[in-house]
Each structure stands twice: as C-alpha cells, then as structure tokens.
PQR file with spaces between the fields and no chain letter, atoms N, CA, C, O and H, PARSE charges and radii, in Angstrom:
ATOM       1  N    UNK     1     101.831  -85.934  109.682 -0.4000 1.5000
ATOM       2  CA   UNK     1     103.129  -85.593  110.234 -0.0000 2.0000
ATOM       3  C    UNK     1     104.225  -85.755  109.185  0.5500 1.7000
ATOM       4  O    UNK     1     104.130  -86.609  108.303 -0.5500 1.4000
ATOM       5  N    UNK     2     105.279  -84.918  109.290 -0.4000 1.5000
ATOM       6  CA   UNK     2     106.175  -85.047  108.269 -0.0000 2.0000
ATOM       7  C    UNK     2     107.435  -86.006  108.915  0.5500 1.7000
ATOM       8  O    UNK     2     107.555  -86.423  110.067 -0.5500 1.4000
ATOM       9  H    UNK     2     105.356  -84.224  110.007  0.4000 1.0000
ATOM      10  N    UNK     3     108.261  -86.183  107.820 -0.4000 1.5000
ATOM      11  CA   UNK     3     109.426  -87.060  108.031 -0.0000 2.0000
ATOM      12  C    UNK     3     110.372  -86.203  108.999  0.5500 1.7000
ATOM      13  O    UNK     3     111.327  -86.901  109.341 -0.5500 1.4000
ATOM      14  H    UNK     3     108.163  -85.845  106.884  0.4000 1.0000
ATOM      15  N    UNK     4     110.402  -85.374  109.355 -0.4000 1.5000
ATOM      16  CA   UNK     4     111.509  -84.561  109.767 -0.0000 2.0000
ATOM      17  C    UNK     4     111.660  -84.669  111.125  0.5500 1.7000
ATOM      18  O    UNK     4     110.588  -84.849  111.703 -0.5500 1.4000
ATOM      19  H    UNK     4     109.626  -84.807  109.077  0.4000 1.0000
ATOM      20  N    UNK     5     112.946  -84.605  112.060 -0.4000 1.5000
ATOM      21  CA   UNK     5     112.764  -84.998  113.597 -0.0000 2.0000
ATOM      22  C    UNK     5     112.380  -83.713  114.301  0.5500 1.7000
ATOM      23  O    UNK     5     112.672  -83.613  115.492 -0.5500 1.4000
ATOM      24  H    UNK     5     113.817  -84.459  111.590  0.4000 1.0000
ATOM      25  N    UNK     6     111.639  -82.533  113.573 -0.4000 1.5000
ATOM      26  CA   UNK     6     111.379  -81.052  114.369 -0.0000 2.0000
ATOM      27  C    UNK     6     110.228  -81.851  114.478  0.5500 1.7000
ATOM      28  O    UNK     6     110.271  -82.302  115.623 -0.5500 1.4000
ATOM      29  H    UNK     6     111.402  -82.614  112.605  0.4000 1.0000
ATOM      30  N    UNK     7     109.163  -82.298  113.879 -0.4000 1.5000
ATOM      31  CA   UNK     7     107.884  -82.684  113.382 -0.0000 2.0000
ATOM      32  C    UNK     7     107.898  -84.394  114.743  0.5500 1.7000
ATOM      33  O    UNK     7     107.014  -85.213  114.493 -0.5500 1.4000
ATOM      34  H    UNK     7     109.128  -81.932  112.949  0.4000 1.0000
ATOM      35  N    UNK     8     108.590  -84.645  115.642 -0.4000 1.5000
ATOM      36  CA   UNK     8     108.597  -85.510  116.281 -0.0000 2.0000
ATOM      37  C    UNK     8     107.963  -84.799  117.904  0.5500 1.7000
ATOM      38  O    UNK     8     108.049  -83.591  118.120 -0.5500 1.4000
ATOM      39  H    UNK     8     109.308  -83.980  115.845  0.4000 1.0000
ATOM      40  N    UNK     9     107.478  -85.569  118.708 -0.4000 1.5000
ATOM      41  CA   UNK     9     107.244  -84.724  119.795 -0.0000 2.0000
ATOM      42  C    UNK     9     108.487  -84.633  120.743  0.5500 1.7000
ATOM      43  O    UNK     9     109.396  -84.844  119.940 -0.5500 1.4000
ATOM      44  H    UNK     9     107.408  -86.551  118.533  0.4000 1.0000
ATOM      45  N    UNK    10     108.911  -84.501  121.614 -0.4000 1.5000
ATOM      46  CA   UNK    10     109.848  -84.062  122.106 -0.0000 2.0000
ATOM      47  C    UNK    10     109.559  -84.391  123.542  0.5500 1.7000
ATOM      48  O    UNK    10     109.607  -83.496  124.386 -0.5500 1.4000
ATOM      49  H    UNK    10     108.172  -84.330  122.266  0.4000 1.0000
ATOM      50  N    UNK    11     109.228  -85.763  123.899 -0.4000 1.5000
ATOM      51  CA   UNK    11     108.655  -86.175  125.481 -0.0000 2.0000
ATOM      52  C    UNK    11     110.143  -87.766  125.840  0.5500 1.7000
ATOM      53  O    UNK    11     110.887  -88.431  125.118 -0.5500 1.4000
ATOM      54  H    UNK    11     109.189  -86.490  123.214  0.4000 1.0000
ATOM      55  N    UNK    12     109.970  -87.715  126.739 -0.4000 1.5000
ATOM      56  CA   UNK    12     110.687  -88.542  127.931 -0.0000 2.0000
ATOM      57  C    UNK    12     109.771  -89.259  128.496  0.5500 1.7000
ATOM      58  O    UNK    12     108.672  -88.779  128.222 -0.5500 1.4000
ATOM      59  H    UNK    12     109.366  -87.175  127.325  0.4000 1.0000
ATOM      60  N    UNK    13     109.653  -90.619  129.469 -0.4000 1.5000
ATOM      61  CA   UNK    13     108.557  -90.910  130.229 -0.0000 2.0000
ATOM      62  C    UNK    13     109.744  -91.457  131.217  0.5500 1.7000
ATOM      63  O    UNK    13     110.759  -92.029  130.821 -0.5500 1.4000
ATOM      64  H    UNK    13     110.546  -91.009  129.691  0.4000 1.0000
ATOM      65  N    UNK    14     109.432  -91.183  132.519 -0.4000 1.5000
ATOM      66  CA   UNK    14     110.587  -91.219  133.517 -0.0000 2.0000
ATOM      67  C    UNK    14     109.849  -91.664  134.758  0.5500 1.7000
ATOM      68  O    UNK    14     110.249  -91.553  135.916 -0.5500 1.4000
ATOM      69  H    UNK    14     108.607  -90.719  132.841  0.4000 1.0000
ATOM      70  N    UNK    15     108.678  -92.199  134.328 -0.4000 1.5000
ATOM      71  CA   UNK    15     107.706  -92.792  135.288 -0.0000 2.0000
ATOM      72  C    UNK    15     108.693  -93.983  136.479  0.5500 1.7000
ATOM      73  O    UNK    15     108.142  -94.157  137.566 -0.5500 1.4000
ATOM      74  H    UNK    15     108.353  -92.290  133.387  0.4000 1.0000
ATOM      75  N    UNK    16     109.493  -94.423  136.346 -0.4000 1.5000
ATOM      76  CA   UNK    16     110.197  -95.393  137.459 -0.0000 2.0000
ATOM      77  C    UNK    16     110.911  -93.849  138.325  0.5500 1.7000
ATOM      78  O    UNK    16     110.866  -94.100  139.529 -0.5500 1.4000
ATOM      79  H    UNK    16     109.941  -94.281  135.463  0.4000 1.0000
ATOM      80  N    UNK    17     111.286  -92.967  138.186 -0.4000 1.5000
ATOM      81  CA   UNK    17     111.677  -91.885  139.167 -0.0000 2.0000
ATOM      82  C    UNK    17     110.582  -91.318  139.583  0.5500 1.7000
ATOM      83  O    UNK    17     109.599  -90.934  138.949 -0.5500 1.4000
ATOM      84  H    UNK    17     111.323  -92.763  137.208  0.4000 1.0000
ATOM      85  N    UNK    18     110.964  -91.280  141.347 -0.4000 1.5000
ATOM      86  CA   UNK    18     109.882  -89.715  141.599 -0.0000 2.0000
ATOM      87  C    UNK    18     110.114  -88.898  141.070  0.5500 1.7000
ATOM      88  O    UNK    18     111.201  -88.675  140.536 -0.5500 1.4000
ATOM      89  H    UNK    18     111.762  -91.592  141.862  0.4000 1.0000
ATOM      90  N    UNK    19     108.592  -87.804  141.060 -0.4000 1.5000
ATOM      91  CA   UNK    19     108.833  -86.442  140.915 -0.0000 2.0000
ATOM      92  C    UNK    19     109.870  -85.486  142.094  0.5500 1.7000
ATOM      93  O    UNK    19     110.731  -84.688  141.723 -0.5500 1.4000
ATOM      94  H    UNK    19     107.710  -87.985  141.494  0.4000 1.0000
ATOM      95  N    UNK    20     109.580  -85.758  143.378 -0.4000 1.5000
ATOM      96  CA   UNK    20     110.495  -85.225  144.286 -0.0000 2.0000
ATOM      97  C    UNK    20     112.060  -85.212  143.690  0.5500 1.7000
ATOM      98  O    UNK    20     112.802  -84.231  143.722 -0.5500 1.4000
ATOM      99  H    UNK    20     108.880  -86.406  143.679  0.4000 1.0000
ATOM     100  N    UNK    21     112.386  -86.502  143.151 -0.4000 1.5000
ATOM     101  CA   UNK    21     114.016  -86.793  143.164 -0.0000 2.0000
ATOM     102  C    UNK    21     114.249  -86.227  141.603  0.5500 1.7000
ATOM     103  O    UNK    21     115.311  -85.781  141.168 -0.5500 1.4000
ATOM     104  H    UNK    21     111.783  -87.300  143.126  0.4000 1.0000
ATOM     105  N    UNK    22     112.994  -86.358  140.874 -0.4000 1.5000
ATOM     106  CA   UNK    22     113.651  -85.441  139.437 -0.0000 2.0000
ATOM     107  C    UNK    22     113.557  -83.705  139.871  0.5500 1.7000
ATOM     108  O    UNK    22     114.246  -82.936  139.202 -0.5500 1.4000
ATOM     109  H    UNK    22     112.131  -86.720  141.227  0.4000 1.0000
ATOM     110  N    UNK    23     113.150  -83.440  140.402 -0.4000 1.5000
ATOM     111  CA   UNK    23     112.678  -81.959  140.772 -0.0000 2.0000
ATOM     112  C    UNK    23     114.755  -81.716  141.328  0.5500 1.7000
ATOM     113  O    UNK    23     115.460  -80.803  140.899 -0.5500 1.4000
ATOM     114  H    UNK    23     112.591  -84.065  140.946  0.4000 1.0000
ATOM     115  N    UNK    24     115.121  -82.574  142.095 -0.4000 1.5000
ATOM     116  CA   UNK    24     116.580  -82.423  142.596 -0.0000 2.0000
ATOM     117  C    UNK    24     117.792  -82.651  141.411  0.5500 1.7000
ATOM     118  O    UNK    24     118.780  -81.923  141.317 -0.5500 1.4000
ATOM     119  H    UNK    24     114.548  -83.316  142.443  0.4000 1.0000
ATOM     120  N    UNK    25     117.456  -84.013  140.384 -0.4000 1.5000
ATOM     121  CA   UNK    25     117.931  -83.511  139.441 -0.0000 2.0000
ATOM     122  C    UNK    25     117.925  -82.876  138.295  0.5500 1.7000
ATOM     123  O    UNK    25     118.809  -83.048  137.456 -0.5500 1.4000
ATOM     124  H    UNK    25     116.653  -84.605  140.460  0.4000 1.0000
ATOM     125  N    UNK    26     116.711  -81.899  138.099 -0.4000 1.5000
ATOM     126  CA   UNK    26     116.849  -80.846  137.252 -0.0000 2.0000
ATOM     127  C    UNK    26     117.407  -79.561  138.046  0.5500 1.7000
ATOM     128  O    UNK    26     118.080  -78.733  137.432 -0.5500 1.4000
ATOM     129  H    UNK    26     115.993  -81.759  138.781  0.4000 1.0000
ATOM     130  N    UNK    27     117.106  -79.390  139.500 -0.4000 1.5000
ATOM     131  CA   UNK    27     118.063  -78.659  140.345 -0.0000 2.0000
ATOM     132  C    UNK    27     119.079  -78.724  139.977  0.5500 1.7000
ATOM     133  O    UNK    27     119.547  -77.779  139.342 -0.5500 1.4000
ATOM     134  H    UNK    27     116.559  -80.063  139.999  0.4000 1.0000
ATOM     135  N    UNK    28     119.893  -79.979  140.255 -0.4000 1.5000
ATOM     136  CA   UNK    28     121.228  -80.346  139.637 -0.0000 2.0000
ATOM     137  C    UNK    28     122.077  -79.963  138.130  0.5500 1.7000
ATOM     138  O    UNK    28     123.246  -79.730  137.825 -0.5500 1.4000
ATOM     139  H    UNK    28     119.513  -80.747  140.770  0.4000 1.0000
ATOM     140  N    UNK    29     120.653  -80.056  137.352 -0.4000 1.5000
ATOM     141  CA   UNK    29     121.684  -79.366  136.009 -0.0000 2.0000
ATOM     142  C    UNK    29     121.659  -78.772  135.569  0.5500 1.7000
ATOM     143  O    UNK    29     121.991  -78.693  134.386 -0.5500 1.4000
ATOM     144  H    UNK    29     119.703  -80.245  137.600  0.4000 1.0000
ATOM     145  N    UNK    30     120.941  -77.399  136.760 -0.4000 1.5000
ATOM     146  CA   UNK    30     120.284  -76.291  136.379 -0.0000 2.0000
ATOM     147  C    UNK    30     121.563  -75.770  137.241  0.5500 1.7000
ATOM     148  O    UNK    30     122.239  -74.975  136.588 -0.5500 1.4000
ATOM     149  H    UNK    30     120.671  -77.463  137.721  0.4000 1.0000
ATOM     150  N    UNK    31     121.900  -75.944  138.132 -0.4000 1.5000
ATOM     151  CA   UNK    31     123.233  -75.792  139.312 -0.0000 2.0000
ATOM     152  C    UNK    31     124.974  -76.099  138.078  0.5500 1.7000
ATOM     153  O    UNK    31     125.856  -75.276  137.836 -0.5500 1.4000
ATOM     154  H    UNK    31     121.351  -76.590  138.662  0.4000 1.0000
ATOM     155  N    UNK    32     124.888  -77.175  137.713 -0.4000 1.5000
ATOM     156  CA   UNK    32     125.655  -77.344  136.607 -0.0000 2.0000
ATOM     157  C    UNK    32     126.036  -76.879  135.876  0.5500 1.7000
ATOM     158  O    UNK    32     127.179  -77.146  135.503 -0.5500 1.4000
ATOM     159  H    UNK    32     124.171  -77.844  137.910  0.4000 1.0000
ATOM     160  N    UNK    33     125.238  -75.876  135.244 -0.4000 1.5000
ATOM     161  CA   UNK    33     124.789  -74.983  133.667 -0.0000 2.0000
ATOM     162  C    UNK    33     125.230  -74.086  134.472  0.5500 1.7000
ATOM     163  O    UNK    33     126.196  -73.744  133.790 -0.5500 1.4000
ATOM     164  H    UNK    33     124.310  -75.659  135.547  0.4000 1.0000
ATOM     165  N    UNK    34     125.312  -73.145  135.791 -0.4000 1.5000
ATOM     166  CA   UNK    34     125.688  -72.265  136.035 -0.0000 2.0000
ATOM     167  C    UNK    34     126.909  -72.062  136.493  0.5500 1.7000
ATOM     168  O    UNK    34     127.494  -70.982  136.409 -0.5500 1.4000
ATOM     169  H    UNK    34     124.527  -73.423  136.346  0.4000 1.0000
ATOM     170  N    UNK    35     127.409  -73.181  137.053 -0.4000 1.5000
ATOM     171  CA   UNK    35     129.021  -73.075  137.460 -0.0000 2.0000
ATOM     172  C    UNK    35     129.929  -73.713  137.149  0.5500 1.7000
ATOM     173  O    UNK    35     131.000  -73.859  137.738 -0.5500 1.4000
ATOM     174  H    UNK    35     126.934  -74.059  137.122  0.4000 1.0000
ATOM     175  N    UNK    36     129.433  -74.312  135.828 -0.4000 1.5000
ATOM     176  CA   UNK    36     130.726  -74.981  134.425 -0.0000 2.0000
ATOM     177  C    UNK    36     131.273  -73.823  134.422  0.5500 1.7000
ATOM     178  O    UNK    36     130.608  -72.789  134.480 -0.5500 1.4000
ATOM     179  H    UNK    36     128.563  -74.194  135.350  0.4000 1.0000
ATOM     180  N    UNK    37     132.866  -73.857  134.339 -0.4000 1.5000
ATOM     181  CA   UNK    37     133.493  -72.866  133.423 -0.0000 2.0000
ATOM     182  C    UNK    37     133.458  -71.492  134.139  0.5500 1.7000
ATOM     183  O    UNK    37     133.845  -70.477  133.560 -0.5500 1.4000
ATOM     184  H    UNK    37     133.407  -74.697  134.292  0.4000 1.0000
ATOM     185  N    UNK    38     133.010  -71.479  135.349 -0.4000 1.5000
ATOM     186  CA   UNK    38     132.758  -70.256  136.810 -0.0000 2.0000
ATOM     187  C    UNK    38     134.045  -69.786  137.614  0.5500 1.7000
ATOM     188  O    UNK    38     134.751  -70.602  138.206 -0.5500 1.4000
ATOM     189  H    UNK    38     132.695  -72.304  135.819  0.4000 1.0000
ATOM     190  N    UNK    39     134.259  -68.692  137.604 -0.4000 1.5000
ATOM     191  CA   UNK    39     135.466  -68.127  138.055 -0.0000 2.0000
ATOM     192  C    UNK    39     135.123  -67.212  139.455  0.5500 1.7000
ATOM     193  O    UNK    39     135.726  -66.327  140.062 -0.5500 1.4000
ATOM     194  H    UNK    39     133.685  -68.029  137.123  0.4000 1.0000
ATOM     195  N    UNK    40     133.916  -67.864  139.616 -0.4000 1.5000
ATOM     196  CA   UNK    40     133.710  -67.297  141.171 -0.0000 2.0000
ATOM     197  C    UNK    40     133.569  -68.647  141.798  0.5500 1.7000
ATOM     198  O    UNK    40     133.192  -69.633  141.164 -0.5500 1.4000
ATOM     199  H    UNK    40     133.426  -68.583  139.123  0.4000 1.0000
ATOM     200  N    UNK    41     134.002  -68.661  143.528 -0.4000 1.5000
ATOM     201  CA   UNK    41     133.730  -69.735  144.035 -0.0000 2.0000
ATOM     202  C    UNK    41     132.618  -70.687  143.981  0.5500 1.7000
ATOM     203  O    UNK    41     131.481  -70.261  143.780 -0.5500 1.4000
ATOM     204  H    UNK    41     134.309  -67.860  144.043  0.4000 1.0000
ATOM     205  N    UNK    42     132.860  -72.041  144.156 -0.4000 1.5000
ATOM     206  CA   UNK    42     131.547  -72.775  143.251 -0.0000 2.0000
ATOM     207  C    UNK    42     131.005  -73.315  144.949  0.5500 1.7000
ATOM     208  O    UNK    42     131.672  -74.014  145.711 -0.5500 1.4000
ATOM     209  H    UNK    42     133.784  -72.387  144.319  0.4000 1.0000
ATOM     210  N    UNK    43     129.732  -72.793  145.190 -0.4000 1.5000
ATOM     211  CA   UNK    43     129.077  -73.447  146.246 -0.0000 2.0000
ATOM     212  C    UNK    43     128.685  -74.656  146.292  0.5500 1.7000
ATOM     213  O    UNK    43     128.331  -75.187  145.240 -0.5500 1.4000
ATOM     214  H    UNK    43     129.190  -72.225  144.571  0.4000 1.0000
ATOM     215  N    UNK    44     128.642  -75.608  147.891 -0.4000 1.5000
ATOM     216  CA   UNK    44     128.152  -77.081  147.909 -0.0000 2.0000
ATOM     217  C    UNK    44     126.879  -77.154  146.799  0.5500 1.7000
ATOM     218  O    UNK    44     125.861  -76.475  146.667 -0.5500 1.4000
ATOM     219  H    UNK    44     128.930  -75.176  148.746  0.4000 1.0000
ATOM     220  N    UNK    45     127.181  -77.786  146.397 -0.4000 1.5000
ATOM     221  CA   UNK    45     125.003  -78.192  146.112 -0.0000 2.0000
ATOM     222  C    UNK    45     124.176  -79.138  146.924  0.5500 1.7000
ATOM     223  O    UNK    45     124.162  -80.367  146.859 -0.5500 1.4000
ATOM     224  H    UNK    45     128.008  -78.338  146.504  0.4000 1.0000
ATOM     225  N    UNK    46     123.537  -78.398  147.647 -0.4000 1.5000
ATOM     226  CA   UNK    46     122.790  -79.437  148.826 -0.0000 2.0000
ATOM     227  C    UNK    46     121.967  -80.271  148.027  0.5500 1.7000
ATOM     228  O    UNK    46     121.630  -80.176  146.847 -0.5500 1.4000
ATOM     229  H    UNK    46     123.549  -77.399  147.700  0.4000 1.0000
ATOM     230  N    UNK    47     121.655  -81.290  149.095 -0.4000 1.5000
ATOM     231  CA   UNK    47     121.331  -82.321  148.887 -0.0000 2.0000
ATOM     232  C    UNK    47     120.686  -82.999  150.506  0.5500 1.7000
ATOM     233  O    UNK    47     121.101  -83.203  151.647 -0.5500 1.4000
ATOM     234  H    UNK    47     121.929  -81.367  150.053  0.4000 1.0000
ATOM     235  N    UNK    48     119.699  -83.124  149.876 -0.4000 1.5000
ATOM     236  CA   UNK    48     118.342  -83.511  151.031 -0.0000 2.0000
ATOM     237  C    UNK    48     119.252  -84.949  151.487  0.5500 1.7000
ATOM     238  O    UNK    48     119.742  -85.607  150.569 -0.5500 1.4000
ATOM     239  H    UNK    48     119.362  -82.958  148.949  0.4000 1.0000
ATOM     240  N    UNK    49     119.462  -85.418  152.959 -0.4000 1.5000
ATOM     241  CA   UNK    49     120.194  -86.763  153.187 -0.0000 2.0000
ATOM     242  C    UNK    49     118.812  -87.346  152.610  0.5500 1.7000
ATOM     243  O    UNK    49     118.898  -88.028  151.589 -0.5500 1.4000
ATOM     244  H    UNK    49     119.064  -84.884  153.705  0.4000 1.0000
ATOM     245  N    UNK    50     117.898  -87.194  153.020 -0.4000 1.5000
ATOM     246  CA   UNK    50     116.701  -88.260  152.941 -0.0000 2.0000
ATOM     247  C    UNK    50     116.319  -89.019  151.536  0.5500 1.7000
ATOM     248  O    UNK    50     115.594  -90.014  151.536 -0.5500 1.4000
ATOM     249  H    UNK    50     117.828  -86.640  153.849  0.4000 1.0000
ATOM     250  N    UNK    51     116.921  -88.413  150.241 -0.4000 1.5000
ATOM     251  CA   UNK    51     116.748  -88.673  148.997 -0.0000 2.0000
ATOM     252  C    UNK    51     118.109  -89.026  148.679  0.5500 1.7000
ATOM     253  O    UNK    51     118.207  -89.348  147.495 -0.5500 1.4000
ATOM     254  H    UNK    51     117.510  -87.606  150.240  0.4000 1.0000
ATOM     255  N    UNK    52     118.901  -89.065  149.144 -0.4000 1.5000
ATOM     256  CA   UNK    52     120.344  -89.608  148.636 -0.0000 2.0000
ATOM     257  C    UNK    52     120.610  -90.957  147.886  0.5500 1.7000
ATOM     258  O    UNK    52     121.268  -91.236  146.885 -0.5500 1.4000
ATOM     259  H    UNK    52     118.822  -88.803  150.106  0.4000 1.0000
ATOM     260  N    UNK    53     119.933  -91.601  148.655 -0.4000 1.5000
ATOM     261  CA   UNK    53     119.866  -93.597  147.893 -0.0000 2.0000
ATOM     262  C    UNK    53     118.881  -93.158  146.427  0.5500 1.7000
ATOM     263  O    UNK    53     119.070  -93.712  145.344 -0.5500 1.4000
ATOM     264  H    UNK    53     119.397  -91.374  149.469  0.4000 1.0000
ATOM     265  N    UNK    54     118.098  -92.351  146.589 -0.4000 1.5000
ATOM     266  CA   UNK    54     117.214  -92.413  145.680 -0.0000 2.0000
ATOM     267  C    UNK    54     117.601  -91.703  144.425  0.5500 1.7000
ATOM     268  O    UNK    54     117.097  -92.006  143.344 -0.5500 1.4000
ATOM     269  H    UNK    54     117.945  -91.901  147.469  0.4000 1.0000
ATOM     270  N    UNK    55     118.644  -90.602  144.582 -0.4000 1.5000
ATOM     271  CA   UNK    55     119.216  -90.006  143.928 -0.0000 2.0000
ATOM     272  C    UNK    55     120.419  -90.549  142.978  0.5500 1.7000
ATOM     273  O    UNK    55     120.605  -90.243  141.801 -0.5500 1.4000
ATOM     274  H    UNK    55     119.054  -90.355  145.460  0.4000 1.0000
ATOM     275  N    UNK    56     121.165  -91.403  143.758 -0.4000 1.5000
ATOM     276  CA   UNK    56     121.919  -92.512  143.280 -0.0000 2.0000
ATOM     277  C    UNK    56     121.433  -93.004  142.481  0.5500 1.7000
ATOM     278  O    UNK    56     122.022  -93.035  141.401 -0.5500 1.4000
ATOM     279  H    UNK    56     121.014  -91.651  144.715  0.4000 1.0000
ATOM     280  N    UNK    57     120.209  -93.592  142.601 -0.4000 1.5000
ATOM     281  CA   UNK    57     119.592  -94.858  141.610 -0.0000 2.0000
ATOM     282  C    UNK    57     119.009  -94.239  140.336  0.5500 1.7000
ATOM     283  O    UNK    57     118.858  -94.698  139.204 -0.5500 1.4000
ATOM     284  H    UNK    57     119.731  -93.566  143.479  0.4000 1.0000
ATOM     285  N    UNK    58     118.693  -92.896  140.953 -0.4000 1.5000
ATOM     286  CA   UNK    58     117.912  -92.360  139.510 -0.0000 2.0000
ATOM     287  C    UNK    58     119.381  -91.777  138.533  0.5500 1.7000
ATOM     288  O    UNK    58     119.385  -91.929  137.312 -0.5500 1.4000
ATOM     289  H    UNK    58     118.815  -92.523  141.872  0.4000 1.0000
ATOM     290  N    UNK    59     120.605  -91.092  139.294 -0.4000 1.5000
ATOM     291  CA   UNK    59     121.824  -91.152  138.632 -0.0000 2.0000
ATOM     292  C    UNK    59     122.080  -92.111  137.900  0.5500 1.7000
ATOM     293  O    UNK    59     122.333  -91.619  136.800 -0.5500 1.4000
ATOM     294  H    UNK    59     120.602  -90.969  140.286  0.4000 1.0000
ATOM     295  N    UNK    60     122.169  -93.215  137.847 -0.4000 1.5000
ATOM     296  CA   UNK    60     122.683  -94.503  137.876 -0.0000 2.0000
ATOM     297  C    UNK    60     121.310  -95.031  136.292  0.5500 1.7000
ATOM     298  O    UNK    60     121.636  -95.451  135.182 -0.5500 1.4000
ATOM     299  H    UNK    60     121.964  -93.615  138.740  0.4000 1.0000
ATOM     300  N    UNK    61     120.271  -94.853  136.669 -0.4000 1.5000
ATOM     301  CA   UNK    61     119.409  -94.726  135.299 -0.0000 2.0000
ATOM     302  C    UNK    61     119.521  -94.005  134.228  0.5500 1.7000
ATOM     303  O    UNK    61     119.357  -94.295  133.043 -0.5500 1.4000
ATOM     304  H    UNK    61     120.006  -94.512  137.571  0.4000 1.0000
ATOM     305  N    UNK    62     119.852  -92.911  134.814 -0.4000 1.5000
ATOM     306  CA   UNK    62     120.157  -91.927  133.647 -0.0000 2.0000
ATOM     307  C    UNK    62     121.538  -91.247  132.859  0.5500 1.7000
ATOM     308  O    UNK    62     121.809  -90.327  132.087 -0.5500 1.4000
ATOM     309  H    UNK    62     119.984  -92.675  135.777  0.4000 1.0000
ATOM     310  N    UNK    63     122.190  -92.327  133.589 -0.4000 1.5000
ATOM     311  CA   UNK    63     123.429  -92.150  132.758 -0.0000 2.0000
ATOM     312  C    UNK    63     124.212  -91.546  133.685  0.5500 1.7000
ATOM     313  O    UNK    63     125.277  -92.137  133.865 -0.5500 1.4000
ATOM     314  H    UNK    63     121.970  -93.074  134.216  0.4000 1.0000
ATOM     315  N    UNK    64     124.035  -90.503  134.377 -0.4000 1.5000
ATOM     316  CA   UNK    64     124.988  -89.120  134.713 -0.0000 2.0000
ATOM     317  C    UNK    64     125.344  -89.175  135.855  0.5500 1.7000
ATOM     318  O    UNK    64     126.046  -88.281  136.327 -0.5500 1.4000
ATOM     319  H    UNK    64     123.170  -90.023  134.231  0.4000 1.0000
C-alpha cells in the first residue's frame, strides 16, 4: 500500500446504530442535498414517530 490517503480504504463502522435508523439518516441527507439552496417549496421530511428517540441519539453521535 502506498503512503497516499486515495490508497486508504474508505469505511466507517457505525455498529452502535441500527440499520433501520441509518437507512433514515442517509434519507435525511439525501433530503438535505436536495433542498439546500431550493427555490421551490421545501416539503416536511417525515419521520417514523417510532424511531424518533433513536434518531436523536444516533444525531447526537454523529455530530449533526
């Protein structure tokens, strides 16, 4: 392997989040990416009540 950070692998391990609640926030900043800077009305972004605490906490891990 070379010194260079292309030559690094490019992984995360996010094993303390579900998959269900990351699946909502890559929803989320996939929802984000589209209506930054949007000059058409910006719709709610739903949100399952049932994952809400869980969503928080994984917010709250990841910075955002």
């Amino acid at each position: 392997p070379g010194q260079y950070s292309e030559s690094q692998p490019n992984e995360i391990y996010l094993k303390d989040i579900p998959s269900h609640v990351l699946i909502n926030v890559c929803r989320y900043f996939a929802y984000k990416a589209k209506y930054t800077n949007s000059s058409i009305d910006i719709p709610e972004f739903p949100i399952d009540i049932q994952v809400v605490l869980e969503l928080l906490v994984a917010s709250d891990f990841l910075d955002c």
